[in-house]
N, C-alpha and C positions, 0 to 999 in steps of 0.2 A: 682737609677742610670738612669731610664728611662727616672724619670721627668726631672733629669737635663740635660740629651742629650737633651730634648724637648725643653727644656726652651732657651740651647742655640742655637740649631737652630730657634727658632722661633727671638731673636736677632739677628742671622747674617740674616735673612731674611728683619727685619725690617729696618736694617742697609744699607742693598744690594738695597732695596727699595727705603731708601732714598737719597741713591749714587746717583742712576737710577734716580730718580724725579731731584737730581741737575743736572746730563749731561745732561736732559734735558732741561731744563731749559737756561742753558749755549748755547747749540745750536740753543735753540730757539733766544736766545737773538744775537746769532752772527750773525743766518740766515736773522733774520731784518734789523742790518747794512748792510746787502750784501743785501739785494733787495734793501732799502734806498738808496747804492750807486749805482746801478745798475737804479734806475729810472731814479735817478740825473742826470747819464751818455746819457740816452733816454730823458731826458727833455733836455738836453744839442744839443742831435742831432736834435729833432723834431724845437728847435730857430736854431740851422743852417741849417734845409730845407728852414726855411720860410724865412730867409736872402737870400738863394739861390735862390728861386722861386720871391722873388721880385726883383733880378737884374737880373735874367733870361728876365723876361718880358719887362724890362728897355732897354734891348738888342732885343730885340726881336722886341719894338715897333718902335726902331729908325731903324734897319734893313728896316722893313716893310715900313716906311713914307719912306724912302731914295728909294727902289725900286718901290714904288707907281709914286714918284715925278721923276724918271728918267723913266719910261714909262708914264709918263703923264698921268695916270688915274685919273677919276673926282674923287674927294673929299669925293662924297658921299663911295665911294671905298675903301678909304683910312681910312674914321670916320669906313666902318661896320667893317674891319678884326680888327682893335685898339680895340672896342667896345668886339668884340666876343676872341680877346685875353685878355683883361682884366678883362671878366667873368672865362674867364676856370681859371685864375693865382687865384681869385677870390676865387673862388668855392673850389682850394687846399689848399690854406692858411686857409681857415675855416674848412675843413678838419684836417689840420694840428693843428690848435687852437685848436678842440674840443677832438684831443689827448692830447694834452696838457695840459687842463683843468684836465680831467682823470690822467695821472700820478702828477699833480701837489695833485690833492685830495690826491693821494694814498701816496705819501710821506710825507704828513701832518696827515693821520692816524695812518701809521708807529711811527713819531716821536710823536705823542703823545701818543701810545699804549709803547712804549722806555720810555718816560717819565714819565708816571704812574706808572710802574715799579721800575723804579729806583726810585720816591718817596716813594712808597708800600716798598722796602726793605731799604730803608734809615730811614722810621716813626720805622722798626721795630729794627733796631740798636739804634734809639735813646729812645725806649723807654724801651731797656734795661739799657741804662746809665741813666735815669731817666729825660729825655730830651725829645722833642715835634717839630710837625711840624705841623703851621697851615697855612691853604690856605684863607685869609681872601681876601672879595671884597669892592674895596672900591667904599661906600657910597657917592654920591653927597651930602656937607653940611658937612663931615665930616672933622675934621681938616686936614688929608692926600689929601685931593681933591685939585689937584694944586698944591700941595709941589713938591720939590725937595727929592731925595732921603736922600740928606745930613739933611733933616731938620727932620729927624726920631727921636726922644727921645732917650737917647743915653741910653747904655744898656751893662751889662759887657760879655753877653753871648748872646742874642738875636740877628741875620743878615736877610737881607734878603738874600735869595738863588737866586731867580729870578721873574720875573714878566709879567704875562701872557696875555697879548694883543691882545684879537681878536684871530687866529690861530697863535700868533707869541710868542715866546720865549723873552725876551729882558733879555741882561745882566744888571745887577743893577751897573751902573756906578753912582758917583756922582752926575750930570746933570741931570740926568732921572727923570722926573717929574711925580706923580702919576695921573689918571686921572677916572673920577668915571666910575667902570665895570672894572677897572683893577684889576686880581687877583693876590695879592702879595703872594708868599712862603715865609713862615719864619722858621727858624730853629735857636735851643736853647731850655733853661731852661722852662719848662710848666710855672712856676709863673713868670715870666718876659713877656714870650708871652700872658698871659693871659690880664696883664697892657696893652700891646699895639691894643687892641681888641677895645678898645675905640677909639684910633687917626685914623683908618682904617673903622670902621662903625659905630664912633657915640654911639657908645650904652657902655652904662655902664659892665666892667671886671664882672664875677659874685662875689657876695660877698662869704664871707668865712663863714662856716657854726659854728652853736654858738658854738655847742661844741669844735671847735677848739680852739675858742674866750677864752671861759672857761679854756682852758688847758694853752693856753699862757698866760692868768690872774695868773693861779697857777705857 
């Protein structure tokens, strides 16, 4: 009687555990969208300072020539306050930029720490249906190099998902032309993805092993 009080509390604990690992999980994933869109919102204000600060100065310099030129002060008066305003507006918008740079990284880490993820739990749903995702890069020379997406081998189960460009995401529209160091997702049947391993790098599907050979002979 003991052992099975034991046995079942140490299930509900395993269970509670696992709850516990997926709320987590869950919130972690929702907390990224909310800082994601929260950069967005701060990249969005840090381009309307610097829109601001450069017609500020636009205002600023015609101001300044207009009451230069109706006190009649020499020129050279007129070039240094122009000069010394266009350092300080200078000075902010670089300021301003090198924030910018900083949240623009930090939301390209986010969505690519989002995006692993959601491949990592998508490779593992389909490799219970007996299904596969591979990230192949394409080869200069290879027959993918240059194509259009329309011109992929056609395939009863095999898509592309998307196509990873430098830091960019690109949706696989018809048009979209592959280009070598693009890495393409695929998603579908493992022996269908396996066939397309050639058009994407060139290099020969690996062959099938003989015993298989042997069995489909029998």
């Amino acid at each position: 009687m003991f052992e099975l009080f034991g046995r079942v509390h140490k299930e509900l604990s395993i269970t509670g555990h696992a709850f516990y690992e997926t709320i987590l999980s869950l919130s972690e994933l929702v907390n990224r969208k909310v800082q994601i869109i929260r950069l967005h919102w701060l990249a969005s204000t840090l381009l309307q300072q610097i829109d601001d600060v450069t017609a500020k100065v636009g205002q600023q310099i015609v101001a300044q020539v207009s009451d230069r030129l109706q006190d009649q002060s020499p020129p050279a008066s007129v070039v240094g306050v122009i000069d010394q305003t266009l350092a300080d507006a200078i000075f902010h918008v670089q300021e301003l930029k090198r924030s910018l740079i900083f949240v623009d990284a930090q939301i390209r880490e986010l969505k690519m720490e989002t995006a692993q993820e959601n491949l990592l739990s998508l490779q593992r749903d389909l490799a219970l249906r007996s299904g596969g995702i591979e990230r192949l890069t394409v080869v200069r020379g290879a027959a993918a190099a240059g194509q259009p997406l329309s011109a992929l081998p056609r395939s009863s189960s095999a898509y592309v998902a998307t196509v990873l460009r430098g830091p960019f995401l690109l949706a696989p529209t018809s048009d979209l032309h592959f280009r070598p160091g693009d890495i393409v997702v695929l998603i579908g049947a493992q022996m269908e993805l396996d066939q397309l391993v050639s058009w994407f790098t060139g290099q020969r599907p690996p062959s099938p092993r003989p015993s298989q050979d042997r069995r489909r002979r029998v």
